[in-house]
N, C-alpha and C positions, 0 to 999 in steps of 0.2 A: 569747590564750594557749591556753586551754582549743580553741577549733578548729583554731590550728595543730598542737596536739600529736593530737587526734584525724586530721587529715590523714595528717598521719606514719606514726601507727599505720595508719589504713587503705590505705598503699602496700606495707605486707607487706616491707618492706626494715628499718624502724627494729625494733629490740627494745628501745627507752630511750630518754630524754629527757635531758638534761644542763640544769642549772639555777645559774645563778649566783648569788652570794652578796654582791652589793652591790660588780659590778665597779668597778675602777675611783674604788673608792672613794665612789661616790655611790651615795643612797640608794632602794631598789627594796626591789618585796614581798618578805618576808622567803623564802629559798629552802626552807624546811621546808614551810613552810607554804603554799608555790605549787605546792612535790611533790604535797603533802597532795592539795590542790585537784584536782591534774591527776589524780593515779591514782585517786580518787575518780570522776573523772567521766567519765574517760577510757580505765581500763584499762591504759593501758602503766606500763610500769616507768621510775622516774625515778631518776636519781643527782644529789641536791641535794650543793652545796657548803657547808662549813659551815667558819667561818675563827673564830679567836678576834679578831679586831680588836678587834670593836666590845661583846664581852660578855664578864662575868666569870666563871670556872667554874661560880659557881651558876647563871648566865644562862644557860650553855649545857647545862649538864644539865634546865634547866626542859625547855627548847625540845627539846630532843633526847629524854626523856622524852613530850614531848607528839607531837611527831610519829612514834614508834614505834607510841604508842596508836594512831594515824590510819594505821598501814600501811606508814610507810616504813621502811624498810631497807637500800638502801646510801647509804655517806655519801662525800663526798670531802673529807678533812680539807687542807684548804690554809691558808698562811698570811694571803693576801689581800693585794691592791694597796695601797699605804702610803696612811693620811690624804692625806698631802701634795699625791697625785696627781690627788683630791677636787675636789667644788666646796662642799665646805663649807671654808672658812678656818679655822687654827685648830686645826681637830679634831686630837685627840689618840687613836692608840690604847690599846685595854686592854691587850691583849696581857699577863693576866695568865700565861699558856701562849703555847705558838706551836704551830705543826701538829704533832711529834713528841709534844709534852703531850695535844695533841686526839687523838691515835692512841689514846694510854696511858689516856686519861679514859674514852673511848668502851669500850676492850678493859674498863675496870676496869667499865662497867656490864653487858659483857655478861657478867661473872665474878658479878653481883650485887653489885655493892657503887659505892658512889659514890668520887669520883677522892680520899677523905679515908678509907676504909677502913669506911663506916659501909653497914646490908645493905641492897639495896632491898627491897621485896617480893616480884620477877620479876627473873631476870636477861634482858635485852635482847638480843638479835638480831640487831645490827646487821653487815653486811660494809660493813667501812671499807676504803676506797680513799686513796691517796697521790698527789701530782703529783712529774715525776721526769724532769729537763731532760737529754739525751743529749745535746746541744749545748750546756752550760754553759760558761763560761769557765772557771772554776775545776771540771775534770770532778771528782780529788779530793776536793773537798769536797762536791761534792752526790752524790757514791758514798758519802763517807760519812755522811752527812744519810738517805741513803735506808736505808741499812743498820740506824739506829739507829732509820726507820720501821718498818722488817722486824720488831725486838726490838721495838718495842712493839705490834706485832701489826695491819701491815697485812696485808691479805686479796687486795687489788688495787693496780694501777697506773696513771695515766693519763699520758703523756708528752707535753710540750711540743710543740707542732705543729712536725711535720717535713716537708721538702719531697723527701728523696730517702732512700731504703732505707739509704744508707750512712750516713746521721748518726744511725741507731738501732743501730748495730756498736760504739760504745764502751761501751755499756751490755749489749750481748750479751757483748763481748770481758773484762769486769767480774767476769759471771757463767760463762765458760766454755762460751757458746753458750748458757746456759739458765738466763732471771730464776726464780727462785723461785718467784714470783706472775704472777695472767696480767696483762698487760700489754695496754692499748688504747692506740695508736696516734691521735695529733692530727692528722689532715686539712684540709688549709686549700686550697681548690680556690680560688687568685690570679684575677684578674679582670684588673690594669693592672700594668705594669710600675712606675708610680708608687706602686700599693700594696706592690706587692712591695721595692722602694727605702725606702718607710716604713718597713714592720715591721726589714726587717734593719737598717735605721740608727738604729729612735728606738725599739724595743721592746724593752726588757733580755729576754735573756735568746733570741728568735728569730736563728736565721739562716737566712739564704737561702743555697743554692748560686749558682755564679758561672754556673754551665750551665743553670741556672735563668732567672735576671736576665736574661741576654743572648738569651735566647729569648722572653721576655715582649717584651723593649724590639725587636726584630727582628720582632715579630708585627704591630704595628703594630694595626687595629682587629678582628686575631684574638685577641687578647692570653685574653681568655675560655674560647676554645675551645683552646688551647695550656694556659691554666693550669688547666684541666678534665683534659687530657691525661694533665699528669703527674700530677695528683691519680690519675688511673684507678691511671696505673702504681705508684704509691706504693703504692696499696691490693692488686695482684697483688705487688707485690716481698715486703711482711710478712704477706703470709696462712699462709706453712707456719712463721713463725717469734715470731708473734702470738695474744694470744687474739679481737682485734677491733680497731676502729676506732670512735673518734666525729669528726664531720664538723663543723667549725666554718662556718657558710653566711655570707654577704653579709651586714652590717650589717641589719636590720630584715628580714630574707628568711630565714627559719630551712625555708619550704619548698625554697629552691633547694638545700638541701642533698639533696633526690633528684634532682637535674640528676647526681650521679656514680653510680646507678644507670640510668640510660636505654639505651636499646642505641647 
């Protein structure tokens, strides 16, 4: 972990790390505290995920509390993958809050005071970030889910992996041409047309375009170099309408995500 993020950083293209919080519902180092680790060792700037699943307010103010001490500072408050999807049987979440609570707890420490009204000694620092699906089914509701992020004071946004410029247009068309907050853009540079067939069929909440699909499945063993293609274009189409991009890479390959800087 600790030498691919140094990689990164030494291709002069990444300025951040993105770090998950126990995808998928199973169990991995805790994401504060692999931040911790990396910018410590490493220097670059990480945006750990932090979900209330699996801790209870107190839990999470420990933790959140201890990794400010260690330097970090943005968060991406998400609700996180359900138990159910787990390989633990069973499990139950906390979910005494859910992400909009994590917004409001996190704003209530940087106000000085913990998510009960009681003072700390330092008000905290943190820029919390929100996730925020421009391709929802229900758009409605997650405009207003985001909105109610807004009120309780996110700072930034990350959006659902998009595959074509126009499925980030009901979120622009929301706000009048202009989110609020800056907005980093989900990159997913497709490999097989059969991946591409997976996410839009079995991933809540992804969609593929059709102009998409039928250019993966028609590439035959370019399938790579086509799904690299429109990732490039994806990333010229929201540059004057975006504050950034993070690049979600290959399963176990988090270097191939500078494969969409190359010439």
């Amino acid at each position: 972990m600790i030498a691919v993020a140094r990689t990164l950083r030494a291709s002069g293209h990444v300025g951040f790390v993105d770090v998950n919080d126990n995808p998928m519902a199973r169990a991995r180092m805790n994401a504060l505290m692999a931040s911790a680790a990396i910018q410590r060792e490493t220097g670059i700037e990480t945006i750990p995920h932090v979900t209330p699943r699996d801790t209870t307010i107190m839990g999470l103010e420990g933790v959140l509390l201890g990794a400010h001490a260690e330097g970090v500072r943005n968060i991406l408050a998400v609700t996180g993958d359900p138990p159910h999807v787990g390989d633990y049987p069973g499990s139950r979440g906390v979910y005494e809050i859910d992400s909009i609570g994590l917004v409001h707890l996190i704003s209530r420490l940087n106000q000085g005071e913990d998510y009960v009204g009681k003072a700390i000694d330092q008000p905290t620092s943190f820029f919390t970030g929100v996730a925020v699906n421009p391709t929802a089914d229900d758009l409605a509701l997650e405009f207003e889910r985001f909105d109610r992020k807004l009120a309780a004071g996110a700072r930034f946004a990350m959006t659902q992996a998009i595959f074509d410029a126009s499925q980030l247009q009901p979120l622009l068309d929301h706000y009048s041409g202009s989110v609020p907050i800056p907005v980093l853009v989900g990159v997913w540079p497709l490999r097989s047309h059969a991946m591409a067939l997976r996410l839009h069929n079995e991933v809540p909440g992804i969609s593929v375009p059709g102009r998409v699909l039928d250019a993966l499945r028609d590439s035959g063993a370019d399938a790579p170099a086509v799904g690299l293609a429109f990732a490039r274009e994806l990333v010229a189409a929201v540059r004057g309408t975006t504050a950034g991009i993070y690049v979600i890479p290959p399963f176990k390959q988090p270097e191939a995500a500078l494969e969409l800087f190359e010439p």
